[in-house]
C-alpha positions as a Markdown table, in Angstrom:
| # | Residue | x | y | z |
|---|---|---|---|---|
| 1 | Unk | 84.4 | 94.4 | 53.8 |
| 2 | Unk | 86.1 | 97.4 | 54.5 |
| 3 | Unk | 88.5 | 99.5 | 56.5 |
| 4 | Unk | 89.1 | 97.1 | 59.4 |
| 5 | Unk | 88.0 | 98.4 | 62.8 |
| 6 | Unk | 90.3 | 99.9 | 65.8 |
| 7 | Unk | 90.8 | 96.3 | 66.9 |
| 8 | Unk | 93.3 | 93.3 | 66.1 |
| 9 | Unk | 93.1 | 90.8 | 63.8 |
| 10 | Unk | 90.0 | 88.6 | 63.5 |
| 11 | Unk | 90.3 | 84.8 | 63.8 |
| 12 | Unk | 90.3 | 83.2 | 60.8 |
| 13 | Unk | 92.3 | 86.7 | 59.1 |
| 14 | Unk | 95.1 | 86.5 | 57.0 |
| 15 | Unk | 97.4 | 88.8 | 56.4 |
| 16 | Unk | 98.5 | 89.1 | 52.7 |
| 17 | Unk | 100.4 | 92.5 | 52.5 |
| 18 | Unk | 101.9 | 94.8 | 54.7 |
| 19 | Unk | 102.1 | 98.6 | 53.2 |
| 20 | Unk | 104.7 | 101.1 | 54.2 |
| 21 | Unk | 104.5 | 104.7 | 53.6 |
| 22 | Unk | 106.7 | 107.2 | 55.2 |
| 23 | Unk | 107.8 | 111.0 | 55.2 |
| 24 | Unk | 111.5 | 111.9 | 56.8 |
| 25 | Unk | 110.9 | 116.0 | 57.6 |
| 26 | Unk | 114.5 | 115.4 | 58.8 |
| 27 | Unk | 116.2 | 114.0 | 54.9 |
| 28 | Unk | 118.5 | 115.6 | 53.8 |
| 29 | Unk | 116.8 | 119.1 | 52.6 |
| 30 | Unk | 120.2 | 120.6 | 51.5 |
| 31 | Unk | 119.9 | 118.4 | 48.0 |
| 32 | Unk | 118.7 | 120.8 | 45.2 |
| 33 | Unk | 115.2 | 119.4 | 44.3 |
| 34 | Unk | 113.5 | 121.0 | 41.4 |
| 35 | Unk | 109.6 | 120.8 | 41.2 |
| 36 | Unk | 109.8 | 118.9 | 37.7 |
| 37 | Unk | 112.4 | 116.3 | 39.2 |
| 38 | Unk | 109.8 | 115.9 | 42.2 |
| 39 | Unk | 106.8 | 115.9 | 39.6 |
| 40 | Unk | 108.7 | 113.3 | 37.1 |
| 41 | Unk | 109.8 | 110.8 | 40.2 |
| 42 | Unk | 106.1 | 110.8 | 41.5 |
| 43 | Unk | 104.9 | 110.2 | 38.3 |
| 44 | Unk | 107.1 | 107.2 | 37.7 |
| 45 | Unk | 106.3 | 106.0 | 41.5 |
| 46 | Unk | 102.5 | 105.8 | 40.1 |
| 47 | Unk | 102.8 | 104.2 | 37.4 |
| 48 | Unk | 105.4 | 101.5 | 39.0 |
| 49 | Unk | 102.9 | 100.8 | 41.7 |
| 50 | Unk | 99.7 | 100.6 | 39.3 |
| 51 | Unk | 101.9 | 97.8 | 37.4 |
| 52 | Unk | 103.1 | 96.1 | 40.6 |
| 53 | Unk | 100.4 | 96.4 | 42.7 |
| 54 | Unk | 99.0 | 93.5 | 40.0 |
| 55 | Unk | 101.6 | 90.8 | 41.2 |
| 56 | Unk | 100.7 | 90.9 | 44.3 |
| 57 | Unk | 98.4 | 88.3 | 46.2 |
| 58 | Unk | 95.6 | 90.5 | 47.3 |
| 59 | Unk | 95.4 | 91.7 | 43.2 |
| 60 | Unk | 94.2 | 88.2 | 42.6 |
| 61 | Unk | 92.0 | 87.5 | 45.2 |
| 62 | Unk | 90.0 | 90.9 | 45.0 |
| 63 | Unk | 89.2 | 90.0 | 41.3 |
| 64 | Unk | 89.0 | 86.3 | 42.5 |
| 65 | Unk | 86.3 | 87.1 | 45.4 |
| 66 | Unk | 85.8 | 91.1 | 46.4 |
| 67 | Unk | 84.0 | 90.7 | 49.3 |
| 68 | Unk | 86.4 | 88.7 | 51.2 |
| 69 | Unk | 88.9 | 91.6 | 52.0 |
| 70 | Unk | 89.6 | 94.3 | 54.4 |
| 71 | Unk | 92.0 | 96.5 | 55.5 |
| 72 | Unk | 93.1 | 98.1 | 58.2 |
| 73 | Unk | 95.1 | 101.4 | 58.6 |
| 74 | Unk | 96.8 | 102.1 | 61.7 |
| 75 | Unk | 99.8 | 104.4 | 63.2 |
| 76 | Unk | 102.9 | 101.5 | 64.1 |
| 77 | Unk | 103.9 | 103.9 | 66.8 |
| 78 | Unk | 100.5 | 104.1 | 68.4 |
| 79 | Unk | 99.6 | 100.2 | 67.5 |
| 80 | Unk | 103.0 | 98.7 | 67.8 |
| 81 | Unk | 101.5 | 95.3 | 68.8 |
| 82 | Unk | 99.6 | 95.6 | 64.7 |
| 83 | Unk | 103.0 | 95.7 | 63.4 |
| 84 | Unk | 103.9 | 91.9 | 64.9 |
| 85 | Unk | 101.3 | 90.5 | 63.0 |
| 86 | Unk | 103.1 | 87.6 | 61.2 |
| 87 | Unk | 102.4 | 87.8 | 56.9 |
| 88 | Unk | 100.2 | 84.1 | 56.2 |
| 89 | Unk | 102.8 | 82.7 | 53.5 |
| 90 | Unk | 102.3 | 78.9 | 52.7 |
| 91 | Unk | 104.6 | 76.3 | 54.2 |
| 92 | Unk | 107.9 | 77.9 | 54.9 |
| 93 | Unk | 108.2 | 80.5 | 52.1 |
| 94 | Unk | 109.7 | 83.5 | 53.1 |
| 95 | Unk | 107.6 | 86.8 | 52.7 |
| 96 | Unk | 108.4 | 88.7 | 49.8 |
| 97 | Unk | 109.8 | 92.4 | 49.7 |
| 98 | Unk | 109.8 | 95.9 | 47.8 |
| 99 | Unk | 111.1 | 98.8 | 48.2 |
| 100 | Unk | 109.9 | 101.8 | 45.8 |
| 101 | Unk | 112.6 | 104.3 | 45.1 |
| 102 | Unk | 112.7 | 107.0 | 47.5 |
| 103 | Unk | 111.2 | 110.4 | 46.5 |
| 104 | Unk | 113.4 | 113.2 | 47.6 |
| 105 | Unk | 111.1 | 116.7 | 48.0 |
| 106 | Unk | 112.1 | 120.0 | 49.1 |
| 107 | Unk | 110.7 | 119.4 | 52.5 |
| 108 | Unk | 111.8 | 115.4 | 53.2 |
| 109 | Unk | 112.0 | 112.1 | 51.9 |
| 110 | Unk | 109.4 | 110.1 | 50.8 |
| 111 | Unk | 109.4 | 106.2 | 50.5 |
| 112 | Unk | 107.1 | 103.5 | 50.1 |
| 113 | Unk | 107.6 | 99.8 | 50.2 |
| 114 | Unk | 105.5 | 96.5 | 51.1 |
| 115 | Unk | 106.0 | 93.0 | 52.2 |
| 116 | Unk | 103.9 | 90.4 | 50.7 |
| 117 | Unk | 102.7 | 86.4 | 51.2 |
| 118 | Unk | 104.2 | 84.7 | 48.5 |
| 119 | Unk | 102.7 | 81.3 | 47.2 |
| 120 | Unk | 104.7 | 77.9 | 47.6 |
| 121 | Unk | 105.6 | 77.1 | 44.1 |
């Protein structure tokens, strides 16, 4: 349990979820963005991704069995190889896909999004 260590996946691992966080210094920084706007999007962001984060697969199984996960953080330009690690969906689903709305801030752009397992149904 854990944050996984500096090397690749395990055998035997299976990735459930694939997080995406990124800042743009370089957005657009000519939009007028007002501290309330920022502080009312962010707050909205939260509470999307507390309700969200619920539906997705690792949810269930860290109530299901807690000590069976791990993580692992990692730069995609510094691990690029990471970033080709296929998501374990059952049978020939296709992975699933979100996008949070993008937060626009005085100094960038900030988005969020994940890809996801999804069960055969």
């Amino acid at each position: 349990p854990g944050a996984g260590g500096a090397d690749g996946p395990r055998p035997g691992d299976v990735l459930l979820e694939r997080w995406t966080m990124l800042f743009n210094s370089r957005a657009d920084k000519r939009r007028e963005t007002h501290l309330t706007t920022v502080k009312k999007r962010v707050t909205i962001l939260q509470r999307t991704l507390y309700s969200y984060v619920r539906l997705l697969p690792a949810f269930r199984l860290a109530r299901q069995r807690p000590k069976v996960l791990r993580f692992r953080l990692y730069n995609p330009s510094a691990r690029p190889e990471l970033a080709d690690v296929p998501l374990s969906s059952s049978g020939a689903a296709r992975p699933g896909e979100y996008a949070f709305p993008p937060i626009q801030t005085a100094f960038g752009q900030f988005s969020l999004g994940v890809r996801f397992a999804r069960e055969s149904s």
